[in-house]
C-alpha positions in Angstrom: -76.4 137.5 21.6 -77.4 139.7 19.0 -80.8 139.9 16.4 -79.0 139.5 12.9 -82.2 140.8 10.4 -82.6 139.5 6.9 -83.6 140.6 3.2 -84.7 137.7 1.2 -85.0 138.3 -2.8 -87.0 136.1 -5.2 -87.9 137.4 -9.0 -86.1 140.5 -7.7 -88.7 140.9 -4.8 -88.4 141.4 -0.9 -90.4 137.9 0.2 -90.4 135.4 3.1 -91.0 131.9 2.0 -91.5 128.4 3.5 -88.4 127.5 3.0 -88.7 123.7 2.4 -91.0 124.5 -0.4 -88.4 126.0 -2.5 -87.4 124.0 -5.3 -87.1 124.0 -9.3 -90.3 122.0 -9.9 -92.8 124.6 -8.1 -93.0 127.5 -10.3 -93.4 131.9 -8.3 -97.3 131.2 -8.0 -97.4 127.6 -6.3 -94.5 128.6 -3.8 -95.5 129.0 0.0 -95.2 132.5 0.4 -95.6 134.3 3.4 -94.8 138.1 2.4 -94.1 139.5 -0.5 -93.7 143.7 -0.9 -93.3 146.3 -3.6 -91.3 148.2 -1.3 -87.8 148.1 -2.9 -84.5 146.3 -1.0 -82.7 149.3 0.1 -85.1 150.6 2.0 -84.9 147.6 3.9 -81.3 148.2 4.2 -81.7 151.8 5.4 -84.1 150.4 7.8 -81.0 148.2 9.3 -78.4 151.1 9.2 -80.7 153.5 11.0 -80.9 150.4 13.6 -77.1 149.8 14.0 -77.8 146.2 13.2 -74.7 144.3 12.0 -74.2 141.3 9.9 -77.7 141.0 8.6 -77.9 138.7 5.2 -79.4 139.4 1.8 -80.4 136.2 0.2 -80.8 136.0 -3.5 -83.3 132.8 -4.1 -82.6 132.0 -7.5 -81.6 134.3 -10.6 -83.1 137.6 -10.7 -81.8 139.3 -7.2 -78.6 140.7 -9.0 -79.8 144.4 -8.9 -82.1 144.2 -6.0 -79.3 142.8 -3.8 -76.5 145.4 -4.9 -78.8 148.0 -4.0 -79.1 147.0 -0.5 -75.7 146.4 -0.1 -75.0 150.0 -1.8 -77.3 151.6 0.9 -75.7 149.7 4.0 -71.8 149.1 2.8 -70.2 146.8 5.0 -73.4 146.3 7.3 -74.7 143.2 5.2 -73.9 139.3 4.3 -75.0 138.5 0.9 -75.1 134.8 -0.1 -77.2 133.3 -2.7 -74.7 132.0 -6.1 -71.8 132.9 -4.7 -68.9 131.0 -5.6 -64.9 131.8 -6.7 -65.7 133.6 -10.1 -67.7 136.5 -8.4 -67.2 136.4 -4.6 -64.6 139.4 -5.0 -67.3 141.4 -6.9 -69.8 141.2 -4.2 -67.7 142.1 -1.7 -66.6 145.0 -3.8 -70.1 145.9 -4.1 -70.3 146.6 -0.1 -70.8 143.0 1.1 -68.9 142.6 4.6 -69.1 139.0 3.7 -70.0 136.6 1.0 -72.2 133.9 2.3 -71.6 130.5 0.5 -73.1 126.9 0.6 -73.7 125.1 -2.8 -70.5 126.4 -4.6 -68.5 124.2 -1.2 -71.1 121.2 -0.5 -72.0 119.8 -4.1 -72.4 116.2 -5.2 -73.1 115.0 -1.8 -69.9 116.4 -0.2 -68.3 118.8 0.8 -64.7 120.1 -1.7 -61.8 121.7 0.1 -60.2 122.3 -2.8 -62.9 125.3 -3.1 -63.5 126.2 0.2 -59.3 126.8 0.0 -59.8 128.7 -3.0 -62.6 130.9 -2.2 -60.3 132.0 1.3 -57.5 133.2 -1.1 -59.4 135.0 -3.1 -61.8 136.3 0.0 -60.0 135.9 3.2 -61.2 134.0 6.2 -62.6 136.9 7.5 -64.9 137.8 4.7 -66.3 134.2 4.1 -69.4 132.3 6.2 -70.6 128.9 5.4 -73.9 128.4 5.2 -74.5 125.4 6.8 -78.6 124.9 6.7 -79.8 121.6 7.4 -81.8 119.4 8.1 -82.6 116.0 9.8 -82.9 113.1 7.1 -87.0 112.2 7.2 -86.9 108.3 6.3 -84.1 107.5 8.9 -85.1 106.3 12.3 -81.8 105.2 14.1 -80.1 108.4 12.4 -80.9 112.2 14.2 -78.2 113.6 12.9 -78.4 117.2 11.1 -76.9 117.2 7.5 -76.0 119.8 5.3 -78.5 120.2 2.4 -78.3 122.4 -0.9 -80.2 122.9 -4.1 -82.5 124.9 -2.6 -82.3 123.1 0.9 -84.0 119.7 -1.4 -80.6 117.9 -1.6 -78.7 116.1 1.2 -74.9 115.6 1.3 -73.0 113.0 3.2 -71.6 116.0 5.9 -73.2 116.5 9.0 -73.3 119.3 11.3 -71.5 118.2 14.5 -68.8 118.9 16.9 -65.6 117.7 14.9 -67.0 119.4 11.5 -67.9 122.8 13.5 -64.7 122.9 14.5 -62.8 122.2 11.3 -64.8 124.5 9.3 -64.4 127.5 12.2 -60.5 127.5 10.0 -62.2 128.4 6.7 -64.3 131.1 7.4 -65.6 134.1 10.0 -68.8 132.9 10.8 -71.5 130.2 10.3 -75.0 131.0 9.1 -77.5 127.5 9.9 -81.7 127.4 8.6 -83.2 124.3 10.6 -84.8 123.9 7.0 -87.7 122.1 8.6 -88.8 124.7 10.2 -87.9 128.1 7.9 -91.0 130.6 8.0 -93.3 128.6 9.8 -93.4 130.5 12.7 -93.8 127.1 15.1 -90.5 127.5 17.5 -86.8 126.6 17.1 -85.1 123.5 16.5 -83.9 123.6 20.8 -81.5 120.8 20.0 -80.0 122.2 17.1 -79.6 125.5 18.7 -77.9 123.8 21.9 -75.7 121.6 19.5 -74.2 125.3 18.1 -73.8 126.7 21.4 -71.5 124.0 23.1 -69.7 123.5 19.6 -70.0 126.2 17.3 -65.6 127.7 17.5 -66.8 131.2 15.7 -69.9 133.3 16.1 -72.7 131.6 14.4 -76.0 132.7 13.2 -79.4 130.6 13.5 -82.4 131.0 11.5 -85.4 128.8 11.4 -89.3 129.5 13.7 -88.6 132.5 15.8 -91.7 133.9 16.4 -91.8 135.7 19.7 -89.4 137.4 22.2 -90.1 134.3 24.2 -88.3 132.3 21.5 -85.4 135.0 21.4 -85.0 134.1 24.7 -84.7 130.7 24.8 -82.3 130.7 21.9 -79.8 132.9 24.0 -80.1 130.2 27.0 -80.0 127.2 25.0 -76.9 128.8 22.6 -75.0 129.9 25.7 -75.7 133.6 24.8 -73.3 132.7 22.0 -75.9 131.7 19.2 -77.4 134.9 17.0 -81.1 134.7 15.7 -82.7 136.1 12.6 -86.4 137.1 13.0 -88.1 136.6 9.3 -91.8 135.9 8.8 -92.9 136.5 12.1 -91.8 140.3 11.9 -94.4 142.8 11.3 -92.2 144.5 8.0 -92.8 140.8 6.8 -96.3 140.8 7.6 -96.3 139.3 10.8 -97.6 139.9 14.6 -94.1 140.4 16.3 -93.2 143.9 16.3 -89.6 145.0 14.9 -89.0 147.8 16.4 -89.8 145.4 20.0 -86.8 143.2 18.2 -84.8 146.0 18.3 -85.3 146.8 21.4 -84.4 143.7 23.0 -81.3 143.8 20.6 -80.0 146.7 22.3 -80.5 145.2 26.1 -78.6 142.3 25.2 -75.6 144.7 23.7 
């Protein structure tokens, strides 16, 4: 198991957000915002070279990220994920820019479903083994005989028809390198994981696959890499102290390196 960090952008900004709060109607200043810093992208980026993490994502939460994200990626080449817009008219140029991967969700699973036809498309022009799916979901709230997870987009506000289980896990796994999966419920609350979800992706997940969503101690670390099988990655957000929270990075780190 390994500690996969993060850069989220928004207005061209490092930030952690609640994620579920996210949408067109709330404007920069009514958003839930946990962190926000002056301190520019790449340093973040440096931060994560310096580390030896791998496979870390830059997220670019709506227009605006274009610069911040390429400078990341320009001061950790081939170290970070970037997803956020991505779809088959500029995949190629972020991973030219120094993207390992391109990270993609909305441009695949619009309308309510899921379309092949570009998930195909975006592996000719990327390769499998530069593509993750971004898979966030979450559970529908006005179903009570349903507890299925579904794929949601549009700023995690929209559900599609495709839920994340076993036989979908496994035909995805032929599209793409890795999966990247937000329990959107709980995104940068800091109040634990989703346990089930994270089991769910350890029995079934064919490819490495990265959950994010609550971690807010070692403790929580922890349990993810018994519930996941040691097979499930976490990303630490809100909670870290860079971000403004109580759990130390550099204690992140640490426990990274016992694990590999």
């Amino acid at each position: 198991m390994k500690f996969r960090p993060c850069i989220d952008l928004h207005n061209g900004q490092v930030k952690q957000i609640v994620g579920s709060t996210l949408n067109d109607e709330r404007q920069s200043a009514s958003l839930d915002t946990n962190f926000a810093t002056d301190r520019p992208s790449d340093d973040f980026a440096q931060m994560y070279k310096n580390d030896k993490l791998l496979g870390g994502h830059v997220i670019m939460l709506g227009p605006g990220n274009t610069e911040a994200a390429k400078a990341a990626l320009q001061a950790y080449p081939q170290g970070l994920q970037v997803g956020g817009g991505i779809n088959d008219t500029n995949a190629k140029e972020w991973l030219d820019a120094g993207a390992s991967h391109v990270i993609v969700t909305s441009h695949v699973f619009s309308d309510g479903q899921i379309h092949m036809e570009r998930l195909k498309k975006l592996v000719e022009i990327c390769g499998k083994d530069r593509l993750v799916l971004d898979l966030s979901c979450r559970r529908k709230p006005d179903s009570t005989d349903d507890d299925s997870y579904y794929v949601v987009t549009n700023k995690w506000q929209s559900f599609t028809n495709y839920k994340v289980n076993p036989e979908n896990l496994k035909e995805l796994a032929s599209y793409c390198d890795e999966f990247l999966i937000h329990g959107v419920d709980v995104e940068g609350k800091q109040c634990g994981i989703l346990e089930d979800l994270v089991v769910l992706l350890g029995e079934h997940s064919p490819i490495p696959v990265t959950y994010a969503g609550g971690v807010r101690s070692i403790e929580d670390l922890e349990l993810v890499k018994r519930l996941g099988n040691d097979k499930v990655d976490a990303t630490v957000g809100s909670a870290l102290d860079c971000f403004g929270g109580k759990l130390k990075y550099d204690d992140v780190v640490a426990w990274h390196r016992k694990q590999n």
